[in-house]
PDB file of N, CA, C, O and CB in Angstrom:
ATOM      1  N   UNK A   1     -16.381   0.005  -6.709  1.00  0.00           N
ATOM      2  CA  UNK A   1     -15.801   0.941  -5.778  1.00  0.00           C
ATOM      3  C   UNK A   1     -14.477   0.415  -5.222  1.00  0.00           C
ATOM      4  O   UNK A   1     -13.447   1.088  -5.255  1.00  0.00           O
ATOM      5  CB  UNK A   1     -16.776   1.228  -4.651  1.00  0.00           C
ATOM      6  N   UNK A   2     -14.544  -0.706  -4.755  1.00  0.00           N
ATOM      7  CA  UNK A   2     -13.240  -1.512  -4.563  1.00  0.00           C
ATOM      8  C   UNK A   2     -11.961  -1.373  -5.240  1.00  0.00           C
ATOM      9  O   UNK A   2     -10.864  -1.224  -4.701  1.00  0.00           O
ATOM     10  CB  UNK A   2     -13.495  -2.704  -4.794  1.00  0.00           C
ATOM     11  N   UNK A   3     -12.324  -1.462  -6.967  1.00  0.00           N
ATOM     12  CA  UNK A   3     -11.439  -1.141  -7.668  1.00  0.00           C
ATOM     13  C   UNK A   3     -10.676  -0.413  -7.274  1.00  0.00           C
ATOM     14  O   UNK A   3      -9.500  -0.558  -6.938  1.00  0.00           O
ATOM     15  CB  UNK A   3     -11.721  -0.836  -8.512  1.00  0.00           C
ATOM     16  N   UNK A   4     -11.668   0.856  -7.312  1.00  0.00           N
ATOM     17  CA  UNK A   4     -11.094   2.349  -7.330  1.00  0.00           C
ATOM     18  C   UNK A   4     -10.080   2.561  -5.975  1.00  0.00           C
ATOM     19  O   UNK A   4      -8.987   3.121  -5.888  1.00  0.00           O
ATOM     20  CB  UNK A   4     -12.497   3.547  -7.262  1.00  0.00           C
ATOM     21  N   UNK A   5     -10.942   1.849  -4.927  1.00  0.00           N
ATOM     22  CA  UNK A   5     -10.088   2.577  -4.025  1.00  0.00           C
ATOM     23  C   UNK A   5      -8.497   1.712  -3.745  1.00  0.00           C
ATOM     24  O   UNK A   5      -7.603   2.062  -2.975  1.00  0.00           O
ATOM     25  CB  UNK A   5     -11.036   2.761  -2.559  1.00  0.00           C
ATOM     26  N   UNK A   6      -8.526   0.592  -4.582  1.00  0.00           N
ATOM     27  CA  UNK A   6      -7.263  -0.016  -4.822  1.00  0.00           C
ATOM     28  C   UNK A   6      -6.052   0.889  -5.815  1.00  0.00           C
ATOM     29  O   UNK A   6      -4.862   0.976  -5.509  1.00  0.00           O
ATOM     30  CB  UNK A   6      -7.679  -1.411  -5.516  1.00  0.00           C
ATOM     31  N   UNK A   7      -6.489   1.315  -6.659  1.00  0.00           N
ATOM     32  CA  UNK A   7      -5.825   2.276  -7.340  1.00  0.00           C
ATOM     33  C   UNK A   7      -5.514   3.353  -6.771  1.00  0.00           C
ATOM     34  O   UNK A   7      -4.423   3.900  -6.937  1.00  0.00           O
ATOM     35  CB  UNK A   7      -6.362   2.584  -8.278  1.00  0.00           C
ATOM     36  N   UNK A   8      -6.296   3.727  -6.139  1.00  0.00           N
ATOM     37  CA  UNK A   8      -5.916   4.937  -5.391  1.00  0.00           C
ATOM     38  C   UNK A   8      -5.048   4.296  -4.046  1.00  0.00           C
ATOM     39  O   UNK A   8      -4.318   4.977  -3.325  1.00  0.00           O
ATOM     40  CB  UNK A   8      -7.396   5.891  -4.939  1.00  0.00           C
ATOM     41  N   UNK A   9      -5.233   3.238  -3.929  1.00  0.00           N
ATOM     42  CA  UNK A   9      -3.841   2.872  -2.618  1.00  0.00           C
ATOM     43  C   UNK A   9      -2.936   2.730  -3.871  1.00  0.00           C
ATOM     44  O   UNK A   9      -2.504   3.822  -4.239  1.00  0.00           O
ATOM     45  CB  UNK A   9      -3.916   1.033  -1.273  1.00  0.00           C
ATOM     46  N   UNK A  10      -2.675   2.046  -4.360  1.00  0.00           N
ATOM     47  CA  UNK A  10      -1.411   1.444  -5.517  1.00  0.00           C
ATOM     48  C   UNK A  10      -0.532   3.030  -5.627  1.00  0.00           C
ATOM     49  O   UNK A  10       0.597   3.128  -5.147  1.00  0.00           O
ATOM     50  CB  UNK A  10      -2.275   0.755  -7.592  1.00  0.00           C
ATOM     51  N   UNK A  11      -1.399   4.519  -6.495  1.00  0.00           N
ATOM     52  CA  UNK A  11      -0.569   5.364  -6.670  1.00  0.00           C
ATOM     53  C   UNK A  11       0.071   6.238  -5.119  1.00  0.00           C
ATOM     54  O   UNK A  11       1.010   7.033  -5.095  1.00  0.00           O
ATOM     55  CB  UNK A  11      -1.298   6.186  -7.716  1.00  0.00           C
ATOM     56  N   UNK A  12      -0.919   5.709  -3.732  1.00  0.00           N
ATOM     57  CA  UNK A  12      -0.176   6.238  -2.585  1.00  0.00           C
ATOM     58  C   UNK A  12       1.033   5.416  -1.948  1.00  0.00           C
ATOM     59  O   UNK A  12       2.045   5.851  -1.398  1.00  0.00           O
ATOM     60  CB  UNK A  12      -1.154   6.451  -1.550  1.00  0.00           C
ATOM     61  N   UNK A  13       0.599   3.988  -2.202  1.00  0.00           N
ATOM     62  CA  UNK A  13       2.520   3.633  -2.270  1.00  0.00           C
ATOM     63  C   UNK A  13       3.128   3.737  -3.059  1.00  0.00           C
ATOM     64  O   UNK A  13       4.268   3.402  -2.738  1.00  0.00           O
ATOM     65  CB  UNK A  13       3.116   2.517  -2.125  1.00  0.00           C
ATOM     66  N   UNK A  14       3.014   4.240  -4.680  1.00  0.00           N
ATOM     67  CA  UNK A  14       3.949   3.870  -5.405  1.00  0.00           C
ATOM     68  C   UNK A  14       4.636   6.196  -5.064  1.00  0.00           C
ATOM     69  O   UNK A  14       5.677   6.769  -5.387  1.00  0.00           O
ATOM     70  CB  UNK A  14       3.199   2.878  -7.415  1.00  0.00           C
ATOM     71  N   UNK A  15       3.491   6.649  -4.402  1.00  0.00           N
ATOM     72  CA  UNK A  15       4.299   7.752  -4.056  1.00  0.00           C
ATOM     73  C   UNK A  15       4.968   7.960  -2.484  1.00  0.00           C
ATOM     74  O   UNK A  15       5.345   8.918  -1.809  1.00  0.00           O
ATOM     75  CB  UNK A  15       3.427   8.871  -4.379  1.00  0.00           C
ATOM     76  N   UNK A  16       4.871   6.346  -2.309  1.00  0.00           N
ATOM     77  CA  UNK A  16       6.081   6.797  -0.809  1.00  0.00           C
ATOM     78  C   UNK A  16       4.914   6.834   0.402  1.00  0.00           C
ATOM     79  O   UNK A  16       5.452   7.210   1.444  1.00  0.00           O
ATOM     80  CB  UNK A  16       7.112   8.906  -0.944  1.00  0.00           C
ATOM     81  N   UNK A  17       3.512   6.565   0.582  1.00  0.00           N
ATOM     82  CA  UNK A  17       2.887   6.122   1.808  1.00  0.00           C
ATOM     83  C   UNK A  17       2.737   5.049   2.641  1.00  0.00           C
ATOM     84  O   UNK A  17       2.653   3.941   2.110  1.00  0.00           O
ATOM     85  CB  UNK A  17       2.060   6.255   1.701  1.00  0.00           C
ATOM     86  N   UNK A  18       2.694   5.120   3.612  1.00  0.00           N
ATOM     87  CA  UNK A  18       2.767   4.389   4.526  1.00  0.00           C
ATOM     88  C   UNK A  18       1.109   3.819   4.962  1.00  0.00           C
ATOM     89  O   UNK A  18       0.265   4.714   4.918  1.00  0.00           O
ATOM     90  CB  UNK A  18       3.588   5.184   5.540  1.00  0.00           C
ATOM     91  N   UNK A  19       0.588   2.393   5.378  1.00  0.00           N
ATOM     92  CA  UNK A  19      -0.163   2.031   6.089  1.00  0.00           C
ATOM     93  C   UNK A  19      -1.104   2.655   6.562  1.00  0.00           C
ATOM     94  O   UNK A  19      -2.251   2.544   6.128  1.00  0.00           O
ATOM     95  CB  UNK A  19       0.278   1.671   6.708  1.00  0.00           C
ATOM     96  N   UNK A  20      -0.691   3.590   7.759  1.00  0.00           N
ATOM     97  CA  UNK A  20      -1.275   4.531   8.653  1.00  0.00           C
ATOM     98  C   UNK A  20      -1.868   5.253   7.833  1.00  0.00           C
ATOM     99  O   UNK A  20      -3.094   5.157   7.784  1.00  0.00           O
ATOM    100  CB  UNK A  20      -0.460   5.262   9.524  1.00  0.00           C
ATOM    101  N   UNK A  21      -1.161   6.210   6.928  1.00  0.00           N
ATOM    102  CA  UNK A  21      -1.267   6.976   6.482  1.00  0.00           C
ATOM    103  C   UNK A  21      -2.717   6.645   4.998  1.00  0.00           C
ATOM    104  O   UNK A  21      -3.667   7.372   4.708  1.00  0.00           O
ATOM    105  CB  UNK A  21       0.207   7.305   6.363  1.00  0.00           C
ATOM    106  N   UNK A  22      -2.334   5.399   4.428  1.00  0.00           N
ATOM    107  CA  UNK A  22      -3.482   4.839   3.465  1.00  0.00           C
ATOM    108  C   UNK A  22      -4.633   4.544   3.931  1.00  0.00           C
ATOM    109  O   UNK A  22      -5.652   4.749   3.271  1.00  0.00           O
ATOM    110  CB  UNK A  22      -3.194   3.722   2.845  1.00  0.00           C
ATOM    111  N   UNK A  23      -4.651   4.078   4.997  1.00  0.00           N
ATOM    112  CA  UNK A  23      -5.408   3.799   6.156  1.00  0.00           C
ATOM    113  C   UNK A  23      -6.586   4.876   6.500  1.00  0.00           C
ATOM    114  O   UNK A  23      -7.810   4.818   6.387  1.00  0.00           O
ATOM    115  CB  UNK A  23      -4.418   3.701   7.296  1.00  0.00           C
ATOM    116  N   UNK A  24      -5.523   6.075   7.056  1.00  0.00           N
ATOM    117  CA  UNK A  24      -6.695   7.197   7.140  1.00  0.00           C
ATOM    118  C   UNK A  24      -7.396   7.991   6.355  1.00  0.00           C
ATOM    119  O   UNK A  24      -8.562   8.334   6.548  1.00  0.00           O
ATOM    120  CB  UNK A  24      -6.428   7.976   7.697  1.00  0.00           C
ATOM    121  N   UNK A  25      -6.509   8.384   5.204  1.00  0.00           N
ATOM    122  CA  UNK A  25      -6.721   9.181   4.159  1.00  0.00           C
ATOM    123  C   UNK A  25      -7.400   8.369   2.806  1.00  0.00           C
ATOM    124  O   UNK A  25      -7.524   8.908   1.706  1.00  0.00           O
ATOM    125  CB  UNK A  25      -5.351   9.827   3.881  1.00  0.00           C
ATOM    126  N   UNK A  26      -7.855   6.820   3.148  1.00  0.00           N
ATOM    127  CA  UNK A  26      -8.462   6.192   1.230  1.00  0.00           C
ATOM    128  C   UNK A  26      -9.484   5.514   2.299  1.00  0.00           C
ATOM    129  O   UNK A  26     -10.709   5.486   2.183  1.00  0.00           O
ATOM    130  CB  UNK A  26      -7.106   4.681  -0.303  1.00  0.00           C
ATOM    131  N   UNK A  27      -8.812   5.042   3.232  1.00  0.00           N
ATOM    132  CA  UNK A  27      -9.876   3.614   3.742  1.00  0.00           C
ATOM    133  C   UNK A  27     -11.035   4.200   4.766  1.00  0.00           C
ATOM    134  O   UNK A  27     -12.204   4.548   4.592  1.00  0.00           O
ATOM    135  CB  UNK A  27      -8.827   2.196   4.807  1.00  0.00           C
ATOM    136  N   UNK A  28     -10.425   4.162   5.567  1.00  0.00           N
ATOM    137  CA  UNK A  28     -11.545   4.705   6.364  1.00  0.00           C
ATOM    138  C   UNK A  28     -12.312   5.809   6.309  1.00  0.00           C
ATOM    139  O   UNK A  28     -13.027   6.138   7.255  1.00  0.00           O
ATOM    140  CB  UNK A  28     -11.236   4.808   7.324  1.00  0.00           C
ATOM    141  N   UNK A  29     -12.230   6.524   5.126  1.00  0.00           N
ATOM    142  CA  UNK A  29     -13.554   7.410   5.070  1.00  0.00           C
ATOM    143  C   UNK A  29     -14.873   7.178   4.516  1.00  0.00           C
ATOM    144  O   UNK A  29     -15.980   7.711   4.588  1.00  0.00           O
ATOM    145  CB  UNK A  29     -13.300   8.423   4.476  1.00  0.00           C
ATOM    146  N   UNK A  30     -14.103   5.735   3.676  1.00  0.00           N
ATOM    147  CA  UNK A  30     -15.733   5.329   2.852  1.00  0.00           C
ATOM    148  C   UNK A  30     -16.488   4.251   3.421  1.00  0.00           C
ATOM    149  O   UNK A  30     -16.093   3.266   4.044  1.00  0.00           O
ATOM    150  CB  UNK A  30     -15.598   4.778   1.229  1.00  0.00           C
ATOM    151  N   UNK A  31     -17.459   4.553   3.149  1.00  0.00           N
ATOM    152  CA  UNK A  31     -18.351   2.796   3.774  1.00  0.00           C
ATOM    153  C   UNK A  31     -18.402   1.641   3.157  1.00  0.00           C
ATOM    154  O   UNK A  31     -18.753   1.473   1.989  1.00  0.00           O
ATOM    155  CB  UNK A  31     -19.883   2.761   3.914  1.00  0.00           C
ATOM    156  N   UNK A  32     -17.983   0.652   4.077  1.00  0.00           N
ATOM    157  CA  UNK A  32     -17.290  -0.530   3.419  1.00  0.00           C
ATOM    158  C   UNK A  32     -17.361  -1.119   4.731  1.00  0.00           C
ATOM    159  O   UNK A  32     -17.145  -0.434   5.731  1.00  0.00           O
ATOM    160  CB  UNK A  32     -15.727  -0.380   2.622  1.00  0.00           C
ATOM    161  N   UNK A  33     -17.692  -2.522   4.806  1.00  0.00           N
ATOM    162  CA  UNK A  33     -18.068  -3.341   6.016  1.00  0.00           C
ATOM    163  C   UNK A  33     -17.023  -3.585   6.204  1.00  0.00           C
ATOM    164  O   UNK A  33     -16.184  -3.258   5.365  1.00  0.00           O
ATOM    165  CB  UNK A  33     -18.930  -4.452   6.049  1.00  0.00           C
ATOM    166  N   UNK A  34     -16.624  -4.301   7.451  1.00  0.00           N
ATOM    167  CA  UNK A  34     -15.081  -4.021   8.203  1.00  0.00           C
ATOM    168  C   UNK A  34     -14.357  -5.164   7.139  1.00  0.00           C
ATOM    169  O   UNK A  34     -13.261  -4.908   6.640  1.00  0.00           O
ATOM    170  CB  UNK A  34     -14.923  -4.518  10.351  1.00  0.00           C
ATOM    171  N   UNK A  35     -15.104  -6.502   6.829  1.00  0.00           N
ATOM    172  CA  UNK A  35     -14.264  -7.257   5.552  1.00  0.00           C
ATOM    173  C   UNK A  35     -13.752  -6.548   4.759  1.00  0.00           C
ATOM    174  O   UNK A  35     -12.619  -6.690   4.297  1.00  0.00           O
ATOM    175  CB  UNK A  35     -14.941  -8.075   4.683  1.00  0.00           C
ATOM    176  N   UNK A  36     -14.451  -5.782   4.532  1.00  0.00           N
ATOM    177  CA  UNK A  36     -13.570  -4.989   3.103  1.00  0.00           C
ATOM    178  C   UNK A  36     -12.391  -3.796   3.204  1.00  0.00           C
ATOM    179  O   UNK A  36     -11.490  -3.563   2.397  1.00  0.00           O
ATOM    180  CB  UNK A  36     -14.748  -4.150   2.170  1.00  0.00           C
ATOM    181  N   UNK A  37     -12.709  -3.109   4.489  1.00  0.00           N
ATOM    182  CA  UNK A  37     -11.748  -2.652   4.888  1.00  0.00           C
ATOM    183  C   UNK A  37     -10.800  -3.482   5.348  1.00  0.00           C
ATOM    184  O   UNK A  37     -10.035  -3.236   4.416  1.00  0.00           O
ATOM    185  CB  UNK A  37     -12.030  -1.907   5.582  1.00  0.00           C
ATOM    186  N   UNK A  38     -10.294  -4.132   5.890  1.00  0.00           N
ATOM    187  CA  UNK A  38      -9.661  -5.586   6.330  1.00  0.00           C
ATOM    188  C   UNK A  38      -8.941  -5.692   4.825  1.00  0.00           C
ATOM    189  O   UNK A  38      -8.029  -4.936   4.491  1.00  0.00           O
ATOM    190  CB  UNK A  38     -10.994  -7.095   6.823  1.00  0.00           C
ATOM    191  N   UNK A  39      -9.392  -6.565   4.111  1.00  0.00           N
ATOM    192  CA  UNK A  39      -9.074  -6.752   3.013  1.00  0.00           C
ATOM    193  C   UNK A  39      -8.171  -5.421   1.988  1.00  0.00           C
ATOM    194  O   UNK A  39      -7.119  -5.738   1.435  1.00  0.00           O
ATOM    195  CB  UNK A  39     -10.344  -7.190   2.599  1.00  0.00           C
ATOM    196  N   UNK A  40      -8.714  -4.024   1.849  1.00  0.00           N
ATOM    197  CA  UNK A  40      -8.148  -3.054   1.683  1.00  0.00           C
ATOM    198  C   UNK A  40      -6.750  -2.892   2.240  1.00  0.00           C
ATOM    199  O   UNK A  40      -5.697  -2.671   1.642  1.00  0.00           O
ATOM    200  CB  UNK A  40      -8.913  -2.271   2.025  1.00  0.00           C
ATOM    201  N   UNK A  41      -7.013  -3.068   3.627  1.00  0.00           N
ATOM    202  CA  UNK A  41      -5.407  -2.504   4.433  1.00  0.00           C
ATOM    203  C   UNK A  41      -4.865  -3.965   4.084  1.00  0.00           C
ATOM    204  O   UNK A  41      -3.839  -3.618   3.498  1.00  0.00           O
ATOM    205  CB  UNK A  41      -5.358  -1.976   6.624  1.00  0.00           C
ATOM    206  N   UNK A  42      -4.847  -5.359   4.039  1.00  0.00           N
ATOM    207  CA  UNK A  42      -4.290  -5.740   3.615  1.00  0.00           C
ATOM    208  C   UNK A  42      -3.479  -5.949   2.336  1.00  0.00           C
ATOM    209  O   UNK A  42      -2.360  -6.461   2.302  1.00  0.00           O
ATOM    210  CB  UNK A  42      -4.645  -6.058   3.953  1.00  0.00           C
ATOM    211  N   UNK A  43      -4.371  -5.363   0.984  1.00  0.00           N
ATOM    212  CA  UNK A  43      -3.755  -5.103  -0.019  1.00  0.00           C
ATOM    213  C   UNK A  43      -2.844  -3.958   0.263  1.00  0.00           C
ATOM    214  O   UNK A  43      -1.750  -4.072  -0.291  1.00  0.00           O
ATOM    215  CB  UNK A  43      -4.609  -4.940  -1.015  1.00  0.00           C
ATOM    216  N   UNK A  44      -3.002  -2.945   0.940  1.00  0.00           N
ATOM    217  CA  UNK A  44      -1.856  -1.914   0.919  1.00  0.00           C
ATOM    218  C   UNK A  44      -0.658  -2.182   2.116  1.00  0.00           C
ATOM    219  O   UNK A  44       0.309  -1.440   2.292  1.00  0.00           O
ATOM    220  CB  UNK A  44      -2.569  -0.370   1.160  1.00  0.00           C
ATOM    221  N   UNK A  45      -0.871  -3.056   2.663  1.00  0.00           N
ATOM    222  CA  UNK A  45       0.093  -3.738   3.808  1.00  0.00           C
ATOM    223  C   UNK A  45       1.262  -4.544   3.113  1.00  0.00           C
ATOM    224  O   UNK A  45       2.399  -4.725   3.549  1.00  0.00           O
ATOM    225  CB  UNK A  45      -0.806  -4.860   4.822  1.00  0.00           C
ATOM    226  N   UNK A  46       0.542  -5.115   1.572  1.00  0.00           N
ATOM    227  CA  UNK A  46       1.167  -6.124   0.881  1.00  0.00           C
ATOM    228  C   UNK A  46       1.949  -4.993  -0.125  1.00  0.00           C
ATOM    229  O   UNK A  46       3.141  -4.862  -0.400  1.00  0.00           O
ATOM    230  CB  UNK A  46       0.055  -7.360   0.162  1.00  0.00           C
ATOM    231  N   UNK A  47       0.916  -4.347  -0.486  1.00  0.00           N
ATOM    232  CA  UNK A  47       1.973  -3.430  -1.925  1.00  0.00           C
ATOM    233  C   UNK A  47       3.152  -2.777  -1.053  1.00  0.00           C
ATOM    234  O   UNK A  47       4.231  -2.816  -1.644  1.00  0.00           O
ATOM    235  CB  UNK A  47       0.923  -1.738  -2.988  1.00  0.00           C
ATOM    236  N   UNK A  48       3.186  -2.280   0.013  1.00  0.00           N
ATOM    237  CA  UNK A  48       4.031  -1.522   1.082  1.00  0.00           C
ATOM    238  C   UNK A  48       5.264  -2.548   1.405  1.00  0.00           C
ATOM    239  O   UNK A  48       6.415  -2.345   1.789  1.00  0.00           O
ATOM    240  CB  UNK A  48       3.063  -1.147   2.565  1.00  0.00           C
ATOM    241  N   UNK A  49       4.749  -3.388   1.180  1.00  0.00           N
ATOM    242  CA  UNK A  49       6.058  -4.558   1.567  1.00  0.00           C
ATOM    243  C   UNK A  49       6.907  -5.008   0.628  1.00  0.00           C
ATOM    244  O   UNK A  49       8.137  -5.040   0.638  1.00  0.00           O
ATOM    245  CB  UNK A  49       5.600  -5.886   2.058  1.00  0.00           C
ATOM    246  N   UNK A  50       5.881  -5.466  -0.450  1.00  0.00           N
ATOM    247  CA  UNK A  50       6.963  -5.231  -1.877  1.00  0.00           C
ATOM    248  C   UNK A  50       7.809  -4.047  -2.135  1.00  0.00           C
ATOM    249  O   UNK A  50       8.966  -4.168  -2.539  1.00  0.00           O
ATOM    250  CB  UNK A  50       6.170  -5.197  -3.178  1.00  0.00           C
ATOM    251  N   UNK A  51       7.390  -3.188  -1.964  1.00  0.00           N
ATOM    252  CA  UNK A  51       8.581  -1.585  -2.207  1.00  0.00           C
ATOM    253  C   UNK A  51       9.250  -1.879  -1.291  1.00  0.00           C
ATOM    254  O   UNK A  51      10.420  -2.101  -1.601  1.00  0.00           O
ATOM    255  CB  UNK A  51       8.082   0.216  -2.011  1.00  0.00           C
ATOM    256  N   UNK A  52       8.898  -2.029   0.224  1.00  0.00           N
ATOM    257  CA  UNK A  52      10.448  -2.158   0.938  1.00  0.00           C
ATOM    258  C   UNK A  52      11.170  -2.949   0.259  1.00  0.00           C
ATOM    259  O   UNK A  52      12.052  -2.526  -0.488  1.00  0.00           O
ATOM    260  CB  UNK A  52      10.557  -2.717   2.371  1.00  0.00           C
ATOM    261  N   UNK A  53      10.850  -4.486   0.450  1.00  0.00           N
ATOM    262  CA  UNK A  53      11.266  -5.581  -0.520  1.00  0.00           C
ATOM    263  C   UNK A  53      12.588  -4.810  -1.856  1.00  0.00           C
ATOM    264  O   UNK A  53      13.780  -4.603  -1.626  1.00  0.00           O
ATOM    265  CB  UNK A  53       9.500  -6.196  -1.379  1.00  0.00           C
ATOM    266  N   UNK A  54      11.890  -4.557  -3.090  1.00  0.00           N
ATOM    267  CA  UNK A  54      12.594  -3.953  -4.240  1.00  0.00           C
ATOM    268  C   UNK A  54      13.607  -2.798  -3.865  1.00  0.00           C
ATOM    269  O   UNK A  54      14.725  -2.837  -4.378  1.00  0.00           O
ATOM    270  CB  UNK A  54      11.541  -3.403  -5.214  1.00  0.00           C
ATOM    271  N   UNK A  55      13.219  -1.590  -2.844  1.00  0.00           N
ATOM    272  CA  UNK A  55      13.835  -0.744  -2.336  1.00  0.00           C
ATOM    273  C   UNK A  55      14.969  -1.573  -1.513  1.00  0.00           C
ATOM    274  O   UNK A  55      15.891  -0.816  -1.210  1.00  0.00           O
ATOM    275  CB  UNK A  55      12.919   0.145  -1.636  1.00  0.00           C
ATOM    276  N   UNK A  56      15.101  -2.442  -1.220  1.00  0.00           N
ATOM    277  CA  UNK A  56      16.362  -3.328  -0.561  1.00  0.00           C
ATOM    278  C   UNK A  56      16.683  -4.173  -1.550  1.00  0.00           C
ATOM    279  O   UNK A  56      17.898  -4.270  -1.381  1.00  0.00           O
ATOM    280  CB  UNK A  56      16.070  -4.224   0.803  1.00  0.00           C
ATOM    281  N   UNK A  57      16.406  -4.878  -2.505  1.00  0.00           N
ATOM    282  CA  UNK A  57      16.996  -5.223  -3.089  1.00  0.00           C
ATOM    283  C   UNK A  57      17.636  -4.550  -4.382  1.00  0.00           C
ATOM    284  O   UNK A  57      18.490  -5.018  -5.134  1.00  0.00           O
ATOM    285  CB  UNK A  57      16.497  -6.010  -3.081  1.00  0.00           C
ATOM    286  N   UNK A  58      17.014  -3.374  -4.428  1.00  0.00           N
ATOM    287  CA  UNK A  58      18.042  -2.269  -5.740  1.00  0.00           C
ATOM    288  C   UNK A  58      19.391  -1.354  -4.102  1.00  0.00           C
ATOM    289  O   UNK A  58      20.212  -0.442  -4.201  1.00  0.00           O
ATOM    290  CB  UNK A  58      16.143  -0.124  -7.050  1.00  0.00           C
ATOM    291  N   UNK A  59      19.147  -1.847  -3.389  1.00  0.00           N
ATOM    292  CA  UNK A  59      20.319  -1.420  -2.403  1.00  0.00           C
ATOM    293  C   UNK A  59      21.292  -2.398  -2.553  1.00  0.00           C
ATOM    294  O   UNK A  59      22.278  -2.149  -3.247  1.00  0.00           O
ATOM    295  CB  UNK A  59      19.934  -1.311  -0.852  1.00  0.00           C
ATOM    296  N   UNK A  60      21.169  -3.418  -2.035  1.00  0.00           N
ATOM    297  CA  UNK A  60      21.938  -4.492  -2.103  1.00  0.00           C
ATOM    298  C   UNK A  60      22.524  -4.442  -3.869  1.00  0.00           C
ATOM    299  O   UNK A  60      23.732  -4.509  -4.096  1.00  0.00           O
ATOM    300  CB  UNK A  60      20.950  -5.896  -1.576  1.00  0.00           C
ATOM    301  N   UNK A  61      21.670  -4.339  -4.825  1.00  0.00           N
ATOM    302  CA  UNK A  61      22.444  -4.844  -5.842  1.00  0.00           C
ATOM    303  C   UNK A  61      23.398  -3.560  -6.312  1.00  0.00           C
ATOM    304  O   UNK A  61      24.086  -3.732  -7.318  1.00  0.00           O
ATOM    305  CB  UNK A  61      21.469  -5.471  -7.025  1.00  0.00           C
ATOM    306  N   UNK A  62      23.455  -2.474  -5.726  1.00  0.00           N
ATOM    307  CA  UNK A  62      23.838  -1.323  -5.425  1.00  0.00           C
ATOM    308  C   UNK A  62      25.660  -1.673  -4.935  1.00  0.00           C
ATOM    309  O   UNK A  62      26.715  -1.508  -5.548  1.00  0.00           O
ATOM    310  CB  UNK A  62      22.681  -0.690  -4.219  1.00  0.00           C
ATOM    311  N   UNK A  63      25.429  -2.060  -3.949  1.00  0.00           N
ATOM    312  CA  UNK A  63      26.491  -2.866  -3.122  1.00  0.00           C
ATOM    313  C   UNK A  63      27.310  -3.972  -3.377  1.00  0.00           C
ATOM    314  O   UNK A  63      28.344  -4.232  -2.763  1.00  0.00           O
ATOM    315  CB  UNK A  63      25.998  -3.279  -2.213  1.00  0.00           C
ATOM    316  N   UNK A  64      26.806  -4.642  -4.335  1.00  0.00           N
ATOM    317  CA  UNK A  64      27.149  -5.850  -4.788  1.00  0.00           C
ATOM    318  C   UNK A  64      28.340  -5.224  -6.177  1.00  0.00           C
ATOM    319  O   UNK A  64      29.422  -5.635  -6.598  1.00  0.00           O
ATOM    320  CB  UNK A  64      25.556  -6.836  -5.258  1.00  0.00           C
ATOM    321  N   UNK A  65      27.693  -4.385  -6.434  1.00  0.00           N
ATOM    322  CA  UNK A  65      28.315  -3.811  -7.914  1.00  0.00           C
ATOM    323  C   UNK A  65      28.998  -2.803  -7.832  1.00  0.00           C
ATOM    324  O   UNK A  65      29.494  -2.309  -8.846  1.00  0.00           O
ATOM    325  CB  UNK A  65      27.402  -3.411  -8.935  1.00  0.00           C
TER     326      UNK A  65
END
């Protein structure tokens, strides 16, 4: 189940969601002891940061060039 609901965060940041938003709508509707939710929002805390991350650095190299 874990899997799944990792994939299903992966395609809501890779379409532009936010935390909050993964948060209410993947994580917290299913049952999952608070570790695993924990763990969940941290994987989508992390994928969310890499896109800012890449999204600033295809800016910058934007700028550079």
């Amino acid at each position: 189940m874990v899997s799944e609901l990792q994939q299903q965060i992966t395609v809501a940041v890779l379409s532009g969601a936010e935390c909050d938003a993964i948060e209410e709508s993947i994580i917290d509707p299913v049952q999952l002891d608070e570790e695993e939710k924990a763990a969940l929002w941290l994987y989508a805390h992390a994928l969310t940061e890499r896109r800012s991350e890449a999204m600033l650095s295809g800016w910058e190299s934007r700028a550079d060039g």
